[in-house]
C-alpha positions as CSV (number, residue, x, y, z in Angstrom):
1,X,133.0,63.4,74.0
2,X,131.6,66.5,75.3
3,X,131.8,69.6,73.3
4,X,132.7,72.9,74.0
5,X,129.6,75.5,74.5
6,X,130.2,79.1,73.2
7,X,130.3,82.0,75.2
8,X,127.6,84.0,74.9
9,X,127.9,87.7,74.0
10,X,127.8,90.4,76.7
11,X,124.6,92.0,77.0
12,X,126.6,95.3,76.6
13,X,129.5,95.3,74.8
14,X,132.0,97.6,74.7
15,X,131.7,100.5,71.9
16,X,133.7,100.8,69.2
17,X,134.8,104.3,69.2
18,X,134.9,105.7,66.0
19,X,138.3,107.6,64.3
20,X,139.2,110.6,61.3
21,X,136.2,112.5,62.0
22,X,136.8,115.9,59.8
23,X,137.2,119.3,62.1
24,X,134.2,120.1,60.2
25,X,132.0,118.1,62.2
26,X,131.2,119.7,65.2
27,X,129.4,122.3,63.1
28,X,127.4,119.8,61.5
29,X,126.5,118.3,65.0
30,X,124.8,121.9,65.6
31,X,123.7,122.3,62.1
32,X,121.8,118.7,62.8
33,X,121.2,120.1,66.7
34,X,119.5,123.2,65.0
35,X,116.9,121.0,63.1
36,X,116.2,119.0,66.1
37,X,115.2,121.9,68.0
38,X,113.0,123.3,65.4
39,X,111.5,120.4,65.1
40,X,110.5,119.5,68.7
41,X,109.1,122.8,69.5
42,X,108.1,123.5,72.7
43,X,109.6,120.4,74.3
44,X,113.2,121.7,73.6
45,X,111.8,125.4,74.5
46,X,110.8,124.0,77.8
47,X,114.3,122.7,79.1
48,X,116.0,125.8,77.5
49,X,113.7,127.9,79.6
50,X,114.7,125.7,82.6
51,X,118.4,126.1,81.9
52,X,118.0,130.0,82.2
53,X,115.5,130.4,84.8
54,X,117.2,127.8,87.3
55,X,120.5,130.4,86.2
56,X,118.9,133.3,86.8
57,X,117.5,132.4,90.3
58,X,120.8,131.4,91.2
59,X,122.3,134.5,90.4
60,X,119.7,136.0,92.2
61,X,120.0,134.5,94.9
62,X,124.1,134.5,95.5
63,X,124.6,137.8,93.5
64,X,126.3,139.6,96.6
65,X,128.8,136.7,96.7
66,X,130.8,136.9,93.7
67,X,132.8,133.8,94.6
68,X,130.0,131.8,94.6
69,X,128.6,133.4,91.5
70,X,131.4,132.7,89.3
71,X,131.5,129.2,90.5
72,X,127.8,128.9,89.9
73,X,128.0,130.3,86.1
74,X,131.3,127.9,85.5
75,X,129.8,125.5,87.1
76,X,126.9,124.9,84.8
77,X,129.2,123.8,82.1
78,X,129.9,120.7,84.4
79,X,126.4,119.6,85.0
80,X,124.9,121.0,82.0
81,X,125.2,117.4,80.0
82,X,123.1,115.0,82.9
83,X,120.3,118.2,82.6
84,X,120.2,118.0,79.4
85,X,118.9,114.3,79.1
86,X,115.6,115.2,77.9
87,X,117.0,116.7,74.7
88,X,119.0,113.9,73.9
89,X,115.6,111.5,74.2
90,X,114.2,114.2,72.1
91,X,116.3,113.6,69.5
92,X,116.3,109.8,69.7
93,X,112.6,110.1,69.2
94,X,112.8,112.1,66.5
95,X,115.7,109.5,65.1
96,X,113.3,107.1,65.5
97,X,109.9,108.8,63.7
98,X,108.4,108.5,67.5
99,X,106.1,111.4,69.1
100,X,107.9,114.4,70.2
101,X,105.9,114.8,72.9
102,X,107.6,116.5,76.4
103,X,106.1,114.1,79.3
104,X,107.6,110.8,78.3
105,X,110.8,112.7,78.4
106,X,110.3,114.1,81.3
107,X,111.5,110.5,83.9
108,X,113.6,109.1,81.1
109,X,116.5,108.9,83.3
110,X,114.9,106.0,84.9
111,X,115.8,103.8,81.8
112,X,118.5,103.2,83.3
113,X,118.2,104.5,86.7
114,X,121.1,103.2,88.4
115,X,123.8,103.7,86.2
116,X,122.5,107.4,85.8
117,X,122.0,108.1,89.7
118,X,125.8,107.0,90.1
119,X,127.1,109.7,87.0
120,X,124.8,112.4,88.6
121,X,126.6,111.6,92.2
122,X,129.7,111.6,90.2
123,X,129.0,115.3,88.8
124,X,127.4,116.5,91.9
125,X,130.8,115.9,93.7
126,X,132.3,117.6,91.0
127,X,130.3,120.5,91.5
128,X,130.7,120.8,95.4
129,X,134.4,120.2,94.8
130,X,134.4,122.8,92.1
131,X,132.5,125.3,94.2
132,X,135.1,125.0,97.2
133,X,137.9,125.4,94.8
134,X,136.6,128.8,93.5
135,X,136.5,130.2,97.1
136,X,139.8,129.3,97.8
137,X,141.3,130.9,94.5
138,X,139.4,134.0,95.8
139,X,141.0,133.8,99.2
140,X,144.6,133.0,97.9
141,X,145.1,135.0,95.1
142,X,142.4,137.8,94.4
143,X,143.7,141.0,95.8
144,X,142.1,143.8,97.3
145,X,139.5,142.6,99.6
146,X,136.3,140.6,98.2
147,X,134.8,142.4,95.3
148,X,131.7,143.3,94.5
149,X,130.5,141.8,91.0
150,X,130.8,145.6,88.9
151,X,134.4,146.0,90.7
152,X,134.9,142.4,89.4
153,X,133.4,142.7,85.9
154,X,135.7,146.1,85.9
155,X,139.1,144.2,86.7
156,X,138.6,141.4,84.1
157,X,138.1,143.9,81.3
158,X,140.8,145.5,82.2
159,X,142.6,142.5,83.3
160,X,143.6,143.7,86.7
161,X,144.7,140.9,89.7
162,X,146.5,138.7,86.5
163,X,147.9,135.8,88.8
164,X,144.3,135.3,90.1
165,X,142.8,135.2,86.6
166,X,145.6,133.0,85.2
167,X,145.1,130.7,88.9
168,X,141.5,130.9,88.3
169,X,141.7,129.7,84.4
170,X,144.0,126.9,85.1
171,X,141.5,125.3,87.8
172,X,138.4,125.9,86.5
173,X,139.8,124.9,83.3
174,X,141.1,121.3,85.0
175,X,137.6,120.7,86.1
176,X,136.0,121.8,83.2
177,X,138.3,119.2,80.6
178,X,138.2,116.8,83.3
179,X,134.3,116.9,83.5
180,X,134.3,117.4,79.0
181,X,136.5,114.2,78.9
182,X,133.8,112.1,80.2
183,X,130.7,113.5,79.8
184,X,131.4,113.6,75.5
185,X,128.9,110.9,75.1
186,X,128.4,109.1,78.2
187,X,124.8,110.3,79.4
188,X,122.6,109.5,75.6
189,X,125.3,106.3,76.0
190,X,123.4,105.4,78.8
191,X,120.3,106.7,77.7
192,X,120.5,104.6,74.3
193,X,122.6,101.3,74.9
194,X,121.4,101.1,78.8
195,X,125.5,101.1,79.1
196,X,126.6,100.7,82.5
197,X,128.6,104.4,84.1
198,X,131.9,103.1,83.7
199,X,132.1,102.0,80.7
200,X,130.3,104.8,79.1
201,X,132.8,107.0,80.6
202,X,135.4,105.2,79.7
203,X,134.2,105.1,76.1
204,X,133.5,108.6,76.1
205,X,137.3,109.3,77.1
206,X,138.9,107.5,74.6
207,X,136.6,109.3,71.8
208,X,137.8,112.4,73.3
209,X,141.6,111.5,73.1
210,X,141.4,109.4,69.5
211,X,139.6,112.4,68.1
212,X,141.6,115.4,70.0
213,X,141.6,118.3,67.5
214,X,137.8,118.0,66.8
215,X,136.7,117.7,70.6
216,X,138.7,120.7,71.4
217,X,136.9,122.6,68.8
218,X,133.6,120.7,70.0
219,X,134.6,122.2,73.5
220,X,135.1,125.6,72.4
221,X,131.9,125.7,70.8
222,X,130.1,124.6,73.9
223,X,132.0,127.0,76.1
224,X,131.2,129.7,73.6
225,X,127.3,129.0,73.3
226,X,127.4,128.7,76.8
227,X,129.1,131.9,77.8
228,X,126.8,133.6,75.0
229,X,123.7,132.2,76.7
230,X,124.6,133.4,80.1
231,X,126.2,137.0,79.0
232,X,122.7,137.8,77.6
233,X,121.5,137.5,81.1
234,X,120.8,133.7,81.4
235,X,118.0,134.5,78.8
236,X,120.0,133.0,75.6
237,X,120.3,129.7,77.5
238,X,117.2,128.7,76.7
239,X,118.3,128.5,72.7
240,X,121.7,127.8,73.3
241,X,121.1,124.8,75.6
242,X,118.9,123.0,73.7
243,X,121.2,123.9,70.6
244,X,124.4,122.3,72.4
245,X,121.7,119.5,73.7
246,X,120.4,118.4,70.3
247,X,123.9,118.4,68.8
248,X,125.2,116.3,71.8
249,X,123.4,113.7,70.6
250,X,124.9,113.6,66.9
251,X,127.8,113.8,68.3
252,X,127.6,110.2,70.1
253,X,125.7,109.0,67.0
254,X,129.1,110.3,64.9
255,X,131.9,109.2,67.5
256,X,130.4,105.6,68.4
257,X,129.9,102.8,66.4
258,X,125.5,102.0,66.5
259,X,125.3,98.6,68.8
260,X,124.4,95.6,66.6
261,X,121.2,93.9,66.5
């Protein structure tokens, strides 16, 4: 009588998403993010610097087209997380008491090349979608002719041309949560289980929606580091991005369950 074999586990199984995480956490994920960066120096320095030079040559170089401006700057909040992979292997190594040294870090994306090329294709679609949308809301609802970016900076201090800020909001604002919702863990997913896209984003999503009231204040942290970073002319991005980069990854090590041996 022959007997049954057993099924072997997958090679990647699905993550257990953890539950009840205090509102208090996402400030500990920085707190934690704050040690990683002094710790790894000029490696974390380096991709800051990145983060607010590439922004500040794109300003540059689209500055007499507000539309595109403002979907530039909103726009970095969408492909901020796959940029940011070199601080989350950062922070792994220093998890792991390996050298925090800047080259390895440099290709580490091609640990698991695939599944990352198909999430950065995913964002970069994103992105051009994002882009079009913002020049549309200009052409639908800003009134007044095309502004130039002092007349624009005026009328949103003074909250002038209401039903194009409120249009403008609600868009940006779907892209944003739609990009937030999973992107929450997905890339130092991929980066430290060699997950496959899918189910990394999928995992990702449902930590979002079984921990909602932290994520939101999670969200609102990175939107307000990020809008501090670029305010200051692009130049506080390069603390504030490896700040929010450091913290992303304790907040995957605090949301997903570590794989067992």
């Amino acid at each position: 009588m022959s007997t049954l074999e057993p099924i072997p586990e997958p090679e990647h199984p699905f993550p257990v998403v953890r539950t009840g995480l205090p509102l208090s956490a996402p400030f500990d994920w920085l707190r934690l993010g704050a040690a990683d960066l002094r710790a790894c120096g000029l490696p974390s320095l380096f991709y800051g610097l990145s983060f607010a030079i590439a922004g500040a040559l794109l300003w540059l170089s689209f500055r007499h087209a507000i539309q595109l401006v403002t979907a530039i700057t909103t726009g970095f909040m969408l492909v901020g997380p796959f940029f940011a992979i070199g601080l989350y292997e950062l922070s792994r190594r220093r998890e792991n008491s390996e050298p925090l040294e800047l080259i390895p870090t440099l290709a580490v994306w091609r640990k698991n090349l695939s599944c990352m090329g198909i999430y950065s294709l995913i964002l970069i679609v994103l992105y051009l979608i994002w882009a079009r949308a913002s020049m549309i809301m200009f052409a639908l609802f800003y009134q007044g002719g095309m502004p130039t970016l002092k007349s624009f900076m005026v009328q949103i201090l003074k909250f002038d041309n209401i039903e194009f800020l409120l249009a403008y909001l609600a868009v940006g604002g779907i892209f944003a949560g739609l990009v937030f919702a999973f992107s929450v863990v997905s890339i130092p997913m991929m980066l430290d289980r060699g997950q496959d896209t899918i189910t990394a984003m999928i995992a990702s999503f449902l930590a979002l929606v079984r921990n909602l009231p932290v994520m939101l204040v999670w969200g609102a942290l990175i939107v307000l580091l990020t809008a501090l970073g670029i305010a200051a002319g692009f130049v506080g991005l390069a603390l504030t991005m490896p700040l929010v980069g450091h913290a992303t990854w304790h907040a995957y090590r605090a949301l997903i369950e570590p794989k067992t041996p």
